[in-house]
N, C-alpha and C positions, 0 to 999 in steps of 0.2 A: 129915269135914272134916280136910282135912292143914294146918298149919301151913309153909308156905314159906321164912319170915322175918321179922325184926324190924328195924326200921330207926329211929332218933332222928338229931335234926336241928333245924337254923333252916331255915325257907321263909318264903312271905308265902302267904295267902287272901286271894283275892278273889272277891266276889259281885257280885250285879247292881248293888248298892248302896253295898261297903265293899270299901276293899283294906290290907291292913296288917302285918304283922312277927308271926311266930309261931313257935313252938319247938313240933316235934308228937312224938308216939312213935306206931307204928302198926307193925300186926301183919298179914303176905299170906297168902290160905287161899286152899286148892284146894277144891274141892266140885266133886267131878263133873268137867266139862268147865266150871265157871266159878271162875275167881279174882276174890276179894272182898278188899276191904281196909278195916281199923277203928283207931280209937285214939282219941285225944286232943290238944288243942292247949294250950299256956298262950300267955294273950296274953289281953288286953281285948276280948270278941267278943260286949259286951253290946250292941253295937249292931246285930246278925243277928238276926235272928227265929231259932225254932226251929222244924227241916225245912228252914231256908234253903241252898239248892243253889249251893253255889260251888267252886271250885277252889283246888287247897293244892299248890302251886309248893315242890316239894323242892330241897333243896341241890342234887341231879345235874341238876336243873332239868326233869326230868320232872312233868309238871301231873296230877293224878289227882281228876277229878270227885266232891264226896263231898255227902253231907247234913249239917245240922249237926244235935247232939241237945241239949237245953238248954243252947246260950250265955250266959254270964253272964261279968262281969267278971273272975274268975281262967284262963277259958277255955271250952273245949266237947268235948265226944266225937263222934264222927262214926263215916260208915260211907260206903263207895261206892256208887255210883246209876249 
């Protein structure tokens, strides 16, 4: 697994259920022939389930499909799907 880059930022997530204001850090890997991407958000995201499938709206305004991993009210970690 090669590291790509690093990226920090404001965006917003939304899911099928919540849309709302988020600051994330998140890290691009190559693996093979597939790039994956992981991090974390701060923001109040205790109203997501966890595994909750939503998308994370970057500054460049690029939208990147992720899962969430225990959301809770300081925020979540994630990974792409």
């Amino acid at each position: 697994m090669k590291l790509l880059g690093s990226s920090r930022g404001e965006g917003a997530l939304r899911t099928e259920d919540a849309q709302f204001a988020v600051s994330y850090s998140l890290d691009t890997f190559q693996e093979r022939d597939r790039t994956t991407v992981s991090g974390s958000l701060d923001g109040d995201a205790s109203s997501v389930e966890d595994g909750a499938v939503g998308y994370l709206k970057l500054e460049s305004g690029e939208e990147i499909k992720i899962a969430l991993i225990k959301p809770d009210t300081e925020g979540a970690d994630f990974k792409s799907v």
